[in-house]
C-alpha positions, 0 to 999 in steps of 0.5 A: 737162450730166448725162451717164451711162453706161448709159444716156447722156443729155443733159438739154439742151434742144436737138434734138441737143447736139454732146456726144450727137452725138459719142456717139450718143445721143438728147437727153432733154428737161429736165422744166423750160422756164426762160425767160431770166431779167430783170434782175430775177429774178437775185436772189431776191425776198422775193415769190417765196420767200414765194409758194414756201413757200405752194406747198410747204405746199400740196404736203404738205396734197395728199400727206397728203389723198392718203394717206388716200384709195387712188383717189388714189395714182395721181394722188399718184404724178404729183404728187410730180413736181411742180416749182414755176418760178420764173415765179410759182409755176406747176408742171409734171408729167412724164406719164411718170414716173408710171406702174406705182407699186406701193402699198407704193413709192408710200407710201415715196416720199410719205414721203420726199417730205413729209420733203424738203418739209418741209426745203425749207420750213425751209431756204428760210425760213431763207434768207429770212430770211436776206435783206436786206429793207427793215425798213418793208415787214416789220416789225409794227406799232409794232416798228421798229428804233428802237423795238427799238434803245431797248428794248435800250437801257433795260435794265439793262447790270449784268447781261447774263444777266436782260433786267432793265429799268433802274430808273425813277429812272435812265430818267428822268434819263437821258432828261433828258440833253440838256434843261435840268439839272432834278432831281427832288426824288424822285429826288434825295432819296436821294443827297443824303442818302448825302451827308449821311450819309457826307461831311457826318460828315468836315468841320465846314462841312458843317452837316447842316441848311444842306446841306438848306436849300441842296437844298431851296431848288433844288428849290423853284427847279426845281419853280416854273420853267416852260418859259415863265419862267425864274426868274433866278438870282442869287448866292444862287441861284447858291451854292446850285445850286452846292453841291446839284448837288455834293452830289447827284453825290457822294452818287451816287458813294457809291451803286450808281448811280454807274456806271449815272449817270455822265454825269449826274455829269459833267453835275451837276458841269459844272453846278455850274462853270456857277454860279462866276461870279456867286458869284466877282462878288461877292467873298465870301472866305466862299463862295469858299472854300467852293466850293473845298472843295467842288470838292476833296471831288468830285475826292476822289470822282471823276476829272473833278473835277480836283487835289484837292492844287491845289484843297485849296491853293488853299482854303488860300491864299485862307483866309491872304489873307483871314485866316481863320487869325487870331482875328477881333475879336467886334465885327467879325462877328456870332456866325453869321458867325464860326462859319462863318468858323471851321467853313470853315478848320478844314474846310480845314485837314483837308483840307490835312493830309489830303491833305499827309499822305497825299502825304508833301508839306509843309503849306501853313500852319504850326501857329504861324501859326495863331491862330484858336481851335481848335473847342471848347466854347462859353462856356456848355458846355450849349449845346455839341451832341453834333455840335460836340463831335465836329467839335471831336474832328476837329479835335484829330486834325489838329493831332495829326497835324501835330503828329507830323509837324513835330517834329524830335525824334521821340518815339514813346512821347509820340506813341503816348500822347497818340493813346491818349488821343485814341481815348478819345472823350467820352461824346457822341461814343461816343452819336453813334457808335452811332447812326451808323455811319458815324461809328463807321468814320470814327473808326476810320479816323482812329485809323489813319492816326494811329497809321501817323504814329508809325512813321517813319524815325529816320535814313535809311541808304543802305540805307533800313532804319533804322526805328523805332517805339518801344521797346515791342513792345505798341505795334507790336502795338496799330498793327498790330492798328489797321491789321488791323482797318481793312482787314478792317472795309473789306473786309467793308462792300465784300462785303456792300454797296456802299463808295464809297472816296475816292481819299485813303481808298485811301491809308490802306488801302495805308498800312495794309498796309504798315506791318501788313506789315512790322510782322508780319514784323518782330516774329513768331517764327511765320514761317508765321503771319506769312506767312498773316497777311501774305497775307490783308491782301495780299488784302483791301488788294488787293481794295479797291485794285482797286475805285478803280483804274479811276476812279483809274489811279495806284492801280495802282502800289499793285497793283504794289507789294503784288504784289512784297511778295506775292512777298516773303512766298514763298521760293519766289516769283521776286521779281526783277523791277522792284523799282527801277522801282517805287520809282521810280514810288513816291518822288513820291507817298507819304511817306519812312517807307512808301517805305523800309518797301515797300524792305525788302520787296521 
């Protein structure tokens, strides 16, 4: 009811509402009929709104013809009266609200009226929109909800600002997903040679040339299957599937890829363990420990590849029982079989002092117990390759640090020395080097971790602070100079391209914090260049810690301790805190000497 007081009046539609008896007024009729509505009509359909609007644009085409013609102002007037029902869209006009309309009121009326059409369009066809509609009667043709649903799905996730569509290569393995694991040849050609190119330079099992062999022959394996014949796959098929699946899922980890391909790694990978039981049937401690060496370079790389410490073990242990530490008798093996033989244990034996190093845990075999002979030059020294010469060079630095790290008495100045004549490289490799650049920064990184062996504790007080490096101030420079020069060269690769670091790789740079740290402040008589110097290897070492953090969770207690030590360089800085709860979280993962140097510093 719509009820004033000069004049009152009912806009009901009754002969005389109980309301205007009591006051005594006359009833007005409403403009409008409306019939009771169906069950049907309690909701807006998608009909009516569209048959309104088309009502609507009709009403402003009739105003702006009516506008242009005087004879029709007086028939404009009453249309603006004009009210669609909801009984289809017919229309009605009040006859008496059209008469006595001045010219200059009658325009400014039909302007305001095709403004509130013109709202009424926008806002019905907003709230039209609005409505929940079935997608099959409204949608265009070819645009369904899952055709838009995998558009949103192939672009590219790196960047949500650019509709920047994924690149080919990737839609393509993607779609494979759930078929038969089949790479391609064009598409994996790349990552196995990111493998070859960073991976291959670090072991001398991984032969260049047979990890090629190997690829190639599972891409012609794929290539010559069909839908409806499967090639059968034998042992030898088996060892190679084996490591060409490995090898391409590491080399997508050494790429910008790896995130957009993540499950396909895990799939390569799972792939991969799909082809151990035909190789472990045959019981050839050659390819057995090979695959364990495999498998322990992945988990390196990647998570889901599981303990590279148990893995590197049990290498180790199947090398002892199958008695590749020994000298085998020449006459027992041909020249082929006794060079893989040797390639895979010394290959072993680095990753063992790798990984023991890097853990601060024991090695699994002793240097005395080891009679094989290291790898070296050959009996005719002019077929010795510029590559073996290099895996020779690997070698010697194991031994070096396995030799730092078992010897009761320490000697730091023989140590340091016979590092200094290790980072001399031959003139071939010092070649080798500047046509691979990643050679070049694998040597560097080596020459690193071996000289962070020469700082260790002599004798561990109860405070923890009784250590040693040498008695010549030059040699604490140069290593903390080495350590320097290794964070920033890694921390430059990771600004202008894409650096893929080993969960081992993240140890020897927070090694090489630490010891830079305390190095700096142990020797510098500029306190206020000590702490700028100290604060940007912080920085960068925290940077790259970051990177692998995510894949690898207990790189975050590095965080925690280089933000404790950050605190340390500030006197300002609060650095109580949970200084005992990080030491705690540290002693059963790093070694004795860089635990008690992060004590003294925190």
């Amino acid at each position: 009811m719509d009820e004033q007081e000069e004049p009152i009046q009912c806009d009901k539609l009754l002969g005389g509402c109980s309301k205007c008896a009591q006051l005594g007024v006359e009833c007005v009729q409403r403009r409008w009929t409306f019939d009771e509505p169906s069950a049907k009509e309690y909701t807006v359909t998608n009909e009516s709104l569209v048959e309104y609007v088309a009502t609507l644009k009709k009403r402003v085409e009739t105003l702006q013809r009516g506008g242009q013609s005087p004879p029709n102002k007086r028939r404009r007037s009453s249309a603006w009266l004009a009210r669609p029902s909801f009984d289809g869209g017919r229309s009605e006009a009040d006859p008496q609200e059209g008469a006595d309309v001045s010219p200059n009121d009658s325009r400014a009326s039909a302007a305001a009226s095709i403004r509130d059409t013109l709202g009424d369009i926008g806002f019905l066809s907003r709230s039209a929109m609005a409505e929940p509609r079935d997608p099959k009667n409204y949608a265009a043709p070819g645009i369904t909800l899952e055709r838009m649903m995998t558009a949103a799905l192939t672009l590219d996730g790196g960047d949500t600002s650019r509709a920047k569509p994924l690149d080919p290569r990737h839609v393509r393995l993607l779609a494979a997903h759930h078929q038969p694991l089949k790479p391609d040849r064009d598409i994996t050609v790349p990552y196995i040679k990111a493998f070859v190119d960073n991976v291959c330079i670090r072991y001398p099992y991984l032969d260049e040339s047979r990890t090629m062999e190997l690829w190639e022959v599972v891409m012609a394996r794929h290539e010559a299957a069909t839908a409806s014949r499967e090639i059968e796959v034998g042992p030898s098929l088996a060892h190679a599937c084996f490591h060409a699946y490995l090898g391409v899922a590491v080399g997508i980890l050494l790429t910008p890829d790896a995130v957009t391909l993540s499950s396909l790694i895990t799939r390569l990978h799972a792939a991969a363990i799909e082809q151990l039981p035909p190789i472990l049937n045959l019981h050839d401690p050659l390819m057995t420990v090979q695959c364990l060496l495999a498998l322990a370079i992945f988990s390196d790389f990647h998570p889901c590849g599981g303990s590279t410490w148990h893995l590197a073990g049990l290498a180790m242990t199947q090398c002892i029982s199958s008695e590749f530490h020994k000298e085998p008798d020449r006459e027992e093996f041909d020249e082929a079989v006794l060079r893989d033989r040797r390639n895979t244990f010394w290959s072993v034996y680095m990753l063992d002092r790798l990984i023991s190093t890097a853990l601060g845990r024991p090695f699994t075999i002793q240097d005395e117990d080891i009679t094989l002979r290291p790898l070296g030059p050959p009996s005719n020294k002019a077929a010795q390759s510029p590559i073996d010469i290099y895996n020779s060079h690997l070698v010697s630095q194991a031994r070096l640090v396995s030799n730092i790290r078992t010897r009761e008495r320490k000697q730091p100045m023989f140590d340091y020395r016979n590092i200094c004549f290790w980072r001399e490289p031959r003139f071939a490799i010092t070649t080798l080097a500047k046509s691979h650049p990643q050679i070049s920064n694998h040597l560097e990184q080596l020459a690193c971790r071996t000289l962070i062996q020469v700082i260790r504790p002599v004798s561990m007080p109860r405070d923890n602070r009784a250590l040693l490096a040498s008695d010549e101030p030059e040699i604490e420079r140069d290593i903390a100079a080495c350590c320097w020069q290794f964070i920033d060269r890694c921390y430059i690769r990771s600004t202008c391209e894409y650096v893929s670091l080993s969960s081992t790789d993240e140890y020897d740079i927070f090694y090489a914090a630490v010891v830079f740290i305390y190095l700096t402040r142990r020797n510098s008589t500029d306190l206020q260049l000590a702490h700028a110097q100290v604060a940007d290897v912080i920085h960068k070492c925290s940077t790259l810690v970051t990177l692998r953090s995510q894949q690898f969770p207990i790189l975050r207690v590095f965080q925690r301790a280089l933000l404790l030590m950050s605190k340390s360089c500030n006197a300002l800085a609060d650095i109580t805190g949970p200084s005992e709860d990080i030491t705690k979280d540290l002693q059963d993962m790093i070694p004795e000497n860089i635990l008690a140097m992060i004590k003294i510093h925190i």
